[in-house]
ROZADREN-309556 format. One record per residue (C-alpha): residue in three letters; residue number from 1; x, y, z negated. Coordinates in steps of 0.25 Angstrom, whole numbers, always signed. Layout:
R  aa   i    c1    c2    c3
R ALA NUM     X     Y     Z
...
This chain:
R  aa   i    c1    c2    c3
R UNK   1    +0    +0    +0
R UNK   2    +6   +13    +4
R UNK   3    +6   +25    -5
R UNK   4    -2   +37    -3
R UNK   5    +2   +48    +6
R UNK   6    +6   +60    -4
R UNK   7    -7   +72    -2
R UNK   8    -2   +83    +6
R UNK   9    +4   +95    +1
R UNK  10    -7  +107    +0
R UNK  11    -4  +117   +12
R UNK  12    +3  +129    +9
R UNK  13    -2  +140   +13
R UNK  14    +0  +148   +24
R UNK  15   +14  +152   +26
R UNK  16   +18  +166   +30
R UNK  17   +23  +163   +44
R UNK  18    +9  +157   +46
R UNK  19    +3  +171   +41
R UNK  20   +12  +177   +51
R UNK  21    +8  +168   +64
R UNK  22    -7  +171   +61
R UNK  23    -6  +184   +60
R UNK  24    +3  +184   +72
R UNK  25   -11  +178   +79
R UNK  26   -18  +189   +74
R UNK  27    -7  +198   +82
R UNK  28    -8  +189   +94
R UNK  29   -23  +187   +98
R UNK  30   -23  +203   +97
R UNK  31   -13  +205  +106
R UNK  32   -17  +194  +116
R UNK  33   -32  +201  +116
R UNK  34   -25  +216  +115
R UNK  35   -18  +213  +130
R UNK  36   -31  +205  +135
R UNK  37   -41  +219  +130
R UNK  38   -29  +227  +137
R UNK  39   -29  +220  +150
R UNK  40   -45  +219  +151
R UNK  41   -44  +234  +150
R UNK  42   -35  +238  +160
R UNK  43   -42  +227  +167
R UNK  44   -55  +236  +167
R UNK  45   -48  +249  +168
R UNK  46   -40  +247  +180
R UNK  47   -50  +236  +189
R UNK  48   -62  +240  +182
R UNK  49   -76  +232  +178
R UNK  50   -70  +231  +163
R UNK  51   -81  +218  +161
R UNK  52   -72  +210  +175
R UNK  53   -59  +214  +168
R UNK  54   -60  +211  +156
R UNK  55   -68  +197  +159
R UNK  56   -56  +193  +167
R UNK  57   -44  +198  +160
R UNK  58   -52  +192  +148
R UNK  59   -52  +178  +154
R UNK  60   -38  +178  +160
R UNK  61   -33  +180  +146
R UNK  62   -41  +170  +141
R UNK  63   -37  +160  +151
R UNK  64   -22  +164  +150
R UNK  65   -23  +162  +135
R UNK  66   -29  +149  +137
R UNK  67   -18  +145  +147
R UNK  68    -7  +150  +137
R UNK  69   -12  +140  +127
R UNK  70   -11  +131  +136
R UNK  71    +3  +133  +138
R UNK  72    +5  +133  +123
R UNK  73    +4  +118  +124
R UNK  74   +18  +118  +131
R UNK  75   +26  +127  +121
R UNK  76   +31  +115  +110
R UNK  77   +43  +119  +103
R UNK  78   +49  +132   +98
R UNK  79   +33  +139   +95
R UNK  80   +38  +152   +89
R UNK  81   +48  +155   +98
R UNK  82   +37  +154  +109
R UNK  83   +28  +159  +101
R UNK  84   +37  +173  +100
R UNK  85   +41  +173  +114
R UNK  86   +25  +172  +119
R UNK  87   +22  +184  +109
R UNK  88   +34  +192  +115
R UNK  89   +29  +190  +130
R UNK  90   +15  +193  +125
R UNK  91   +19  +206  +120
R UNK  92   +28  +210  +130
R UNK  93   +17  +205  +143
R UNK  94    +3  +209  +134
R UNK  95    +9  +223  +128
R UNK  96   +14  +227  +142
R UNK  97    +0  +223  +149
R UNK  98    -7  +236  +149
R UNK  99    +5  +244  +153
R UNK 100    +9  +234  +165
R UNK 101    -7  +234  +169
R UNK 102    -6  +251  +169
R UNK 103    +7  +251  +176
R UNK 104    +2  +241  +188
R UNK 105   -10  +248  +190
R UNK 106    -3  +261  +191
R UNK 107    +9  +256  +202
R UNK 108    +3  +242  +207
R UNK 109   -13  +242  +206
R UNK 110   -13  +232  +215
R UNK 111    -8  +222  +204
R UNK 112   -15  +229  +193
R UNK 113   -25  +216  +193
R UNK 114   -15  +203  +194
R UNK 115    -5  +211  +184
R UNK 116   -18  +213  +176
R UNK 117   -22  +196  +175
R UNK 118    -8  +191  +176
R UNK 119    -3  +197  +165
R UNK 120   -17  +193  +157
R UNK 121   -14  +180  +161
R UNK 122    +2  +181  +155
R UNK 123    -2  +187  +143
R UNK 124   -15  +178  +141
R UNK 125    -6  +165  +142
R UNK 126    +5  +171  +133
R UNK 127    -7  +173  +121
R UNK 128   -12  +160  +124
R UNK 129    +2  +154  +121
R UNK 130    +4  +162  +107
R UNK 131    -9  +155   +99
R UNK 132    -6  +140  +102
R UNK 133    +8  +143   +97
R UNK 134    +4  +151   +84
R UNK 135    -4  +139   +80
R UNK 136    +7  +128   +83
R UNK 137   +15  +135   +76
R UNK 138    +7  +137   +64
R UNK 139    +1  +124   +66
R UNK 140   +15  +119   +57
R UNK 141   +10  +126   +44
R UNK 142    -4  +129   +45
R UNK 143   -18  +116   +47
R UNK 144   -26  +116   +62
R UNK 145   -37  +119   +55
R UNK 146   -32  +133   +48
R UNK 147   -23  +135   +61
R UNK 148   -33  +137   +70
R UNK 149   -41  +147   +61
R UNK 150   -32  +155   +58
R UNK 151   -26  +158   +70
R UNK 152   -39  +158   +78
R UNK 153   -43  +169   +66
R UNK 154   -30  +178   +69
R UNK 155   -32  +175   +83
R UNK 156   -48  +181   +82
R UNK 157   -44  +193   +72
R UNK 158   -32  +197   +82
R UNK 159   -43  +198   +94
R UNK 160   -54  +204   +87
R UNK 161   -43  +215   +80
R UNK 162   -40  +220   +96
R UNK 163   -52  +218  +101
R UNK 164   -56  +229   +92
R UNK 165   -44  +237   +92
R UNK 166   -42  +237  +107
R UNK 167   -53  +246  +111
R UNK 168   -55  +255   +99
R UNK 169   -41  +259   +94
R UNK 170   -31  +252  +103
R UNK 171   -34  +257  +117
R UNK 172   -39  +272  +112
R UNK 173   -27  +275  +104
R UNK 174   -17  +266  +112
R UNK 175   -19  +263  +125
R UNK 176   -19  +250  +133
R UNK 177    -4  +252  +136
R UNK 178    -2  +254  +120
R UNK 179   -10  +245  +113
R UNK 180    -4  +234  +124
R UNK 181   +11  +237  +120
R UNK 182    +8  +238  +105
R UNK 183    +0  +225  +106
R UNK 184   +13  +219  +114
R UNK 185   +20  +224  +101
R UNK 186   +11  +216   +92
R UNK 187   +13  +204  +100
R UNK 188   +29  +206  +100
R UNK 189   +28  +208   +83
R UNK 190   +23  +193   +83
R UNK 191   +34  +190   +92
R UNK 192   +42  +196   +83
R UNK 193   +35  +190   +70
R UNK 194   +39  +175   +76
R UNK 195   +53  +179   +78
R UNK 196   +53  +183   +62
R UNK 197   +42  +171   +58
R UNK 198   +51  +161   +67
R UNK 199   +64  +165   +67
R UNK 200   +71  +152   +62
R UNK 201   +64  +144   +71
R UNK 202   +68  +154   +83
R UNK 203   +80  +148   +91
R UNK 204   +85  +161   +98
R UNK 205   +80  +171   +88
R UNK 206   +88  +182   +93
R UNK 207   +81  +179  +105
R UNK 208   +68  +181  +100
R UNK 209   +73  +196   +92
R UNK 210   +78  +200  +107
R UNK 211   +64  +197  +113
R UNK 212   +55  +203  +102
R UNK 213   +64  +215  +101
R UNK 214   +63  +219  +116
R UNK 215   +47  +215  +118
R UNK 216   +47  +224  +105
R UNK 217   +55  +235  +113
R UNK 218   +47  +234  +124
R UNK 219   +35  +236  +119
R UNK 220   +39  +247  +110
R UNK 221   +45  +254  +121
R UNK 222   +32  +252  +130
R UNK 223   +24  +258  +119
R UNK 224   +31  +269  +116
R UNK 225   +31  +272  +132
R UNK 226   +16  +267  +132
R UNK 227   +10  +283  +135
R UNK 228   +22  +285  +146
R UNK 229   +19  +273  +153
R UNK 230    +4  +276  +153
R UNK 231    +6  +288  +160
R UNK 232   +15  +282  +169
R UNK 233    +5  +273  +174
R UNK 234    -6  +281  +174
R UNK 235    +1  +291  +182
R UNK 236    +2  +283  +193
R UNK 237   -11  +278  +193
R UNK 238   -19  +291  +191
R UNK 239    -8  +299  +200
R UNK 240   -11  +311  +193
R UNK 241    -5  +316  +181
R UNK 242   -12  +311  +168
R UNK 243   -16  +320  +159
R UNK 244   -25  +313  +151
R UNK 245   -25  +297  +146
R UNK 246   -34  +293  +135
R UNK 247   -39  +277  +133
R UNK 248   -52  +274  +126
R UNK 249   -58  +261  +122
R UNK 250   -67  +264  +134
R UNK 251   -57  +267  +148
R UNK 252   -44  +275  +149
R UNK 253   -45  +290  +151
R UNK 254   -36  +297  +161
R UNK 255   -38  +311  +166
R UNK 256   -26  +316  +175
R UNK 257   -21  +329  +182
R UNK 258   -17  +330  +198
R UNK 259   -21  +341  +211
R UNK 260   -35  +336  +208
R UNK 261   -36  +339  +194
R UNK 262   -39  +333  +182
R UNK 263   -46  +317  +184
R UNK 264   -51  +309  +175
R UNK 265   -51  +293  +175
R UNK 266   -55  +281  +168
R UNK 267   -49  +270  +167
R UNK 268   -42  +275  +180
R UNK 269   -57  +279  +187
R UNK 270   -56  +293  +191
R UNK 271   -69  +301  +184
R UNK 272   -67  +314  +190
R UNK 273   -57  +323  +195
R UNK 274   -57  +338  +192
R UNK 275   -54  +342  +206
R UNK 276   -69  +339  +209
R UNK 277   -77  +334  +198
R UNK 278   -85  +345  +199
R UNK 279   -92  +340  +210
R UNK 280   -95  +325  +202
R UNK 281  -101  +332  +191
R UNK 282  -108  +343  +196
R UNK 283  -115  +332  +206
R UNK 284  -118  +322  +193
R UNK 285  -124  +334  +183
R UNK 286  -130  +345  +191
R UNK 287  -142  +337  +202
R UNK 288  -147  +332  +189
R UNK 289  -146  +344  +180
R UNK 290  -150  +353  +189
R UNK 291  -162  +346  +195
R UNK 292  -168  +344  +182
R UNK 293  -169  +361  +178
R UNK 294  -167  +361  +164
R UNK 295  -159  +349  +159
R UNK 296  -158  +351  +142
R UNK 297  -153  +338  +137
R UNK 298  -143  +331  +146
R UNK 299  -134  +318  +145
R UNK 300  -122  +315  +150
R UNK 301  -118  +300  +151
R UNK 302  -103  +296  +153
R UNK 303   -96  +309  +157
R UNK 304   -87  +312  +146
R UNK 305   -78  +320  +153
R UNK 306   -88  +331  +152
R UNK 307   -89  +334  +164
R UNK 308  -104  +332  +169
R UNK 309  -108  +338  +153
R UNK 310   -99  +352  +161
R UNK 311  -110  +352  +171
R UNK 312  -122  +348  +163
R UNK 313  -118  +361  +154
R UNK 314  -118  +369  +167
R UNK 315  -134  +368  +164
R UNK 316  -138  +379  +154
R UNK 317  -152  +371  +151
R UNK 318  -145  +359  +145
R UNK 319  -145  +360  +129
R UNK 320  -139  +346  +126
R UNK 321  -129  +336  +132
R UNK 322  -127  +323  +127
R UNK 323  -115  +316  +133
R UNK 324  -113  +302  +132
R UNK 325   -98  +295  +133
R UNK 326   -94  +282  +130
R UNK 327   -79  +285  +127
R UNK 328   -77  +295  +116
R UNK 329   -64  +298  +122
R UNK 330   -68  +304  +136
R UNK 331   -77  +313  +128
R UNK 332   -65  +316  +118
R UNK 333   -56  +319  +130
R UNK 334   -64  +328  +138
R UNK 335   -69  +337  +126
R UNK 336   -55  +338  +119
R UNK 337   -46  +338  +130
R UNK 338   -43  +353  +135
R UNK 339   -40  +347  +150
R UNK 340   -51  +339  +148
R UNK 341   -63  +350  +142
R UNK 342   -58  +360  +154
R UNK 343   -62  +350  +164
R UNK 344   -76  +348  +158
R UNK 345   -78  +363  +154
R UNK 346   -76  +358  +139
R UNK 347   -91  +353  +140
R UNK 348   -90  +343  +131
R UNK 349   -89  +353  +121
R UNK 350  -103  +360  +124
R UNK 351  -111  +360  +112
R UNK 352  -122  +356  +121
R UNK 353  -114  +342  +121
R UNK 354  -116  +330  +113
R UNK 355  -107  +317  +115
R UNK 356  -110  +304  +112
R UNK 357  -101  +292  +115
R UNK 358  -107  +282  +118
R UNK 359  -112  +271  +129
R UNK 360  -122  +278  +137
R UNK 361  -130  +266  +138
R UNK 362  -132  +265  +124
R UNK 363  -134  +280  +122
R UNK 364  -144  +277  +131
R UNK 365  -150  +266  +125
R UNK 366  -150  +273  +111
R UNK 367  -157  +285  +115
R UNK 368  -171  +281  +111
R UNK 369  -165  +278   +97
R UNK 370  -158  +292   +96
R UNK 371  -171  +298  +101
R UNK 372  -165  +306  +112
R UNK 373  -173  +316  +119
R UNK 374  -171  +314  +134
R UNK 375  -163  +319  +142
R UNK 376  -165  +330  +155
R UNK 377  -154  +325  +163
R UNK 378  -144  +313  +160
R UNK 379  -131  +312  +166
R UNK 380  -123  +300  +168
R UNK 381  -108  +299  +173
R UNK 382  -103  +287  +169
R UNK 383   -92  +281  +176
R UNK 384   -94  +271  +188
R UNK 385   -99  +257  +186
R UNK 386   -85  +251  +186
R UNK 387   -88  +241  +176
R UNK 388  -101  +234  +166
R UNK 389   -99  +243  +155
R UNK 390   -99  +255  +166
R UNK 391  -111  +248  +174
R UNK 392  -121  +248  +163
R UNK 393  -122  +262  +165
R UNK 394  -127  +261  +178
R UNK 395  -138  +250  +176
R UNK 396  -153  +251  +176
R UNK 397  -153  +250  +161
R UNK 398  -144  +261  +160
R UNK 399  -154  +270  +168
R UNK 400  -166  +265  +161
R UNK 401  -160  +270  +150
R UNK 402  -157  +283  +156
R UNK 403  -171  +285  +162
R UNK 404  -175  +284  +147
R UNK 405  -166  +297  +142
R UNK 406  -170  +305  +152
R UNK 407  -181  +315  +151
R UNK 408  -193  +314  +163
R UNK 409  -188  +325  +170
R UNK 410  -173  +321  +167
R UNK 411  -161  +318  +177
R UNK 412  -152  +308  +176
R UNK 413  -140  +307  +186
R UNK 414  -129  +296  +187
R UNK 415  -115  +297  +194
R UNK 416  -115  +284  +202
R UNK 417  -102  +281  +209
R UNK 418  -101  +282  +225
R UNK 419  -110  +281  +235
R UNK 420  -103  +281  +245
R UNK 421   -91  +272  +241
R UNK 422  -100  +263  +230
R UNK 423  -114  +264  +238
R UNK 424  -121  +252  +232
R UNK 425  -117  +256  +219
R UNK 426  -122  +270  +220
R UNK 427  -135  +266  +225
R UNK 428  -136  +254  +213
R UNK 429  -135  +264  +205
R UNK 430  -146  +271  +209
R UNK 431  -156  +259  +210
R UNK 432  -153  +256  +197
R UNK 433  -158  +270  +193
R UNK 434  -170  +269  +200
R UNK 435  -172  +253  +195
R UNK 436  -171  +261  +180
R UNK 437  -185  +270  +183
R UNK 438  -178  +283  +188
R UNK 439  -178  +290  +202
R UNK 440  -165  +292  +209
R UNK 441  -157  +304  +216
R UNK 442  -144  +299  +222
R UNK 443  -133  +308  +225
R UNK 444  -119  +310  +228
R UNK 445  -107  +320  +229
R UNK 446   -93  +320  +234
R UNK 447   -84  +321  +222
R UNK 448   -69  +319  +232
R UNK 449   -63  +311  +221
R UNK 450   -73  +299  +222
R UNK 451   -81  +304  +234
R UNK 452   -95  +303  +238
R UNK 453  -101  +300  +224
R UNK 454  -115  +296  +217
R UNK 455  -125  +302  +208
R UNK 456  -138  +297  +204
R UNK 457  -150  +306  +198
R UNK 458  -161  +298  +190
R UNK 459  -173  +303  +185
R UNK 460  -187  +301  +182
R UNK 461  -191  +312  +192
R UNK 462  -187  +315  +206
R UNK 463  -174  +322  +207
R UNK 464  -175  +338  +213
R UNK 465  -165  +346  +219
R UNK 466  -161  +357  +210
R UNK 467  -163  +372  +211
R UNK 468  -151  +376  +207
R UNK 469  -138  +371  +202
R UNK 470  -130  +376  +190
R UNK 471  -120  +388  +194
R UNK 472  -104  +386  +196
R UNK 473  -107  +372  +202
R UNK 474   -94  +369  +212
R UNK 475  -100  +358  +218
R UNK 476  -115  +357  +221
R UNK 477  -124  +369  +225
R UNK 478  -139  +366  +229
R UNK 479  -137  +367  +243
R UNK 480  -129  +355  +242
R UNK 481  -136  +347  +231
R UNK 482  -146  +341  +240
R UNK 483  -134  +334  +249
R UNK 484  -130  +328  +238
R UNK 485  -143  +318  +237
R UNK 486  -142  +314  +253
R UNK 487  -133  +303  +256
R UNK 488  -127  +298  +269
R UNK 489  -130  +284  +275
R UNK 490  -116  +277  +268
R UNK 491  -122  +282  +256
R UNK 492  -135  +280  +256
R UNK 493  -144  +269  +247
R UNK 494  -142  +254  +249
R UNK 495  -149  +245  +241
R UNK 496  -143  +242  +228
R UNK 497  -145  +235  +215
R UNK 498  -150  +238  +201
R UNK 499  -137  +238  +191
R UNK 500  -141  +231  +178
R UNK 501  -135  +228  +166
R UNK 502  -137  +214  +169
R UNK 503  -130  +214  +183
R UNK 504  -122  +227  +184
R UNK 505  -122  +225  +199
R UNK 506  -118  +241  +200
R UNK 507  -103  +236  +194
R UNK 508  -101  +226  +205
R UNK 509  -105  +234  +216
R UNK 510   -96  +245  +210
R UNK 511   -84  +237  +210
R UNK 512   -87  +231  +223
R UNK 513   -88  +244  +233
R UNK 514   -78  +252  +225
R UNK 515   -68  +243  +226
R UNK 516   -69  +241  +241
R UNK 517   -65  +257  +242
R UNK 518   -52  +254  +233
R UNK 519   -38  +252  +238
């Protein structure tokens, strides 16, 4: 009869370094899901339709991590010296994204989108690799069971923790080319971590100080050029000279200075160039304004930069202006900036002004609640349908709701993209309009930096030519408003669909005949 086995000893607790390589994970799944955020956003900004881009960008990491996993099966002896080199190239490849991704599609455009999905797939398969190897190598010391809790823990916090932080203090105070490189930082301090935690297991240790050391060096040195290399990017790109750069959690901001003035884009969209704004504005604000006679109460939705609020006060009838902005910072730009303020004719501070916020849909939607009076005229200048979030804002629920805050004998008027270049688009727009319950009045105006471009006036009424026009105009007069509603045959209506929320129809054919005009 054999003797018993002795019990086993009691587990100790954890040790230190088990502390420290859980914590580490923490460290890593932030980073990893810092440079994934990063490129779905440059993703978005640069190709557009952020829903697309960040669907794709988010499965190529996702399948990348998957194969890194795979290829952790193959990695057998010599774990932490792996696991330091992986955390090394991920720091260097992931810090450096948004800066590689802003340099290419300043000099080399064309490459903006293989560069853009090969390095998601290099960095993706280096974070896929960095997990399975933590747990091997805390596997020695700590059970299955708690292994796989705890890191899956760390690894959640970590991703929760950025998910957060990336669009509310990361991007605004940092920038993409910032919070990349500082992120490549962290990564390169857990490289750095191993080579302390590991070091009497490390067979070339003054191998390993060497590479951490310049990876640290690197990045340092990008960081502290981050701003210069920004402008250098974005000088090429824009051609001008930049005057102005600001990144909210919402789109980059860039207003520059050349022969044709000052221009403002987002996310590299030209929004209006001083040289002939005039003739976009004054065509958006003044049919409907002055057709209506008396307009009191006004809205404005989109149009932070103030400049349709400069021609609605050209109206000495209207007591109240309510503007709605999404993105606090266009607002905070355009009424604190002294470039800025002189553009728009420091209208934002009117104290017939009010500013609110806030997505114009659900301003919309809210206004029953707030009990809102309605208003005389109601006008919206959003941006074009480039993506979902955009194209909600041209849907038949989005006019329903308009119809419901305008007054019976109220005017409402849309900027609608081109006619001429984005026909069916234009005209979608308008069936969607009358799909809602209101009447339609197309028009368009030549604005030379974007060309032949659309209007819509919606109303509850039928639309009537104006008596008279406010003073000081420079760009319509009454004899030539009426031209403005006569369209030529290449612009003339063609059947279209209703844009609903459901479909969003209007964002695919948007893509689709604007980008059979692109180079």
């Amino acid at each position: 009869m054999t003797a018993a086995s002795p019990p086993a000893p009691p587990r100790a607790g954890p040790r230190p370094i088990d502390i420290a390589l859980l914590a580490s994970v923490f460290v890593v799944a932030a980073c990893g899901l810092l440079y994934e955020l990063a490129a779905g956003a440059l993703a978005s900004y640069v190709l557009g339709d952020s829903v697309l881009q960040f669907s794709t960008v988010i499965g190529t990491y996702l399948f990348a991590m998957g194969v890194g996993s795979w290829l952790s099966r193959y990695i057998d002896r010599q774990l932490p010296a792996h696991f330091l080199r992986i955390e090394l190239l991920v720091a260097l490849v992931g810090g450096a994204l948004p800066a590689t991704l802003f340099v290419a599609n300043a000099y080399v455009p064309g490459a903006f989108r293989v560069l853009l999905y090969g390095l998601v797939l290099l960095v993706g398969t280096l974070v896929g690799l960095e997990i399975p190897l933590v747990m091997r190598i805390l596997k020695r010391n700590v059970a299955l069971k708690d292994l796989v809790s705890q890191v899956l823990t760390f690894d959640y916090l970590g991703a929760l923790a950025v998910s957060l932080a990336f669009p509310l203090l990361l991007v605004p105070h940092l920038g993409l080319i910032r919070t990349g490189l500082v992120f490549g930082l962290m990564n390169a301090a857990v490289a750095v971590w191993a080579l302390w935690l590991f070091r009497g297991e490390l067979r070339r240790f003054g191998a390993h100080a060497l590479a951490c050391a310049l990876v640290l060096a690197a990045l340092v040195a990008g960081l502290f050029g981050a701003e210069q290399l920004t402008r250098f990017a974005e000088d090429k790109f824009y051609q001008d000279r930049i005057v102005l750069g600001s990144a909210s959690p919402y789109q980059r901001i860039v207003v520059t200075h050349g022969r044709a003035g000052h221009r403002l884009y987002l996310n590299g969209n030209l929004q209006f160039a001083e040289r002939d704004e005039y003739r976009y504005h004054e065509a958006l604000v003044h049919p409907a304004m002055a057709a209506h006679g008396h307009p009191r109460r006004v809205a404005v939705l989109g149009g932070g930069d103030g400049m349709a609020v400069r021609e609605v006060l050209r109206h000495p009838s209207v007591e109240s202006i309510t503007l709605v902005e999404l993105d606090p910072e266009m607002t905070r730009l355009f009424g604190t900036h002294p470039t800025l303020r002189a553009l728009n004719a420091d209208a934002l501070a009117s104290p017939r002004l009010t500013i609110v916020n806030t997505d114009a849909f659900q301003w919309l939607q809210q206004g029953d609640e707030r009990g809102d009076d309605p208003f005389d005229v109601i006008v919206v200048d959003f941006p074009d349908p480039t993506n979902f979030a955009i194209g909600k804002l041209y849907t038949h629920s989005f006019y329903a709701l308009l119809g419901r805050r305008l007054a019976a004998s109220g005017y409402a008027v849309v900027q609608t993209t081109s006619p001429l270049v984005a026909r069916q688009s234009f005209w979608s727009v308008v069936t969607s309009i009358e799909a809602a319950g209101l009447r339609t009045a197309p028009y368009h105006a030549h604005v030379p930096s974007f060309g032949e471009w659309g209007f819509v006036i919606a109303s509850r009424r039928p639309w009537r030519l104006p008596d008279a026009l406010p003073p000081g105009l420079r760009y319509l007069t009454p004899a030539t408003l009426p031209l403005l509603f006569d369209f030529p045959a290449d612009m003339a209506r063609v059947p279209a669909q209703v844009n609903r929320l459901s479909n969003q129809v209007l964002v695919h054919t948007y893509e689709t005949e604007w980008g059979q005009v692109q180079p």
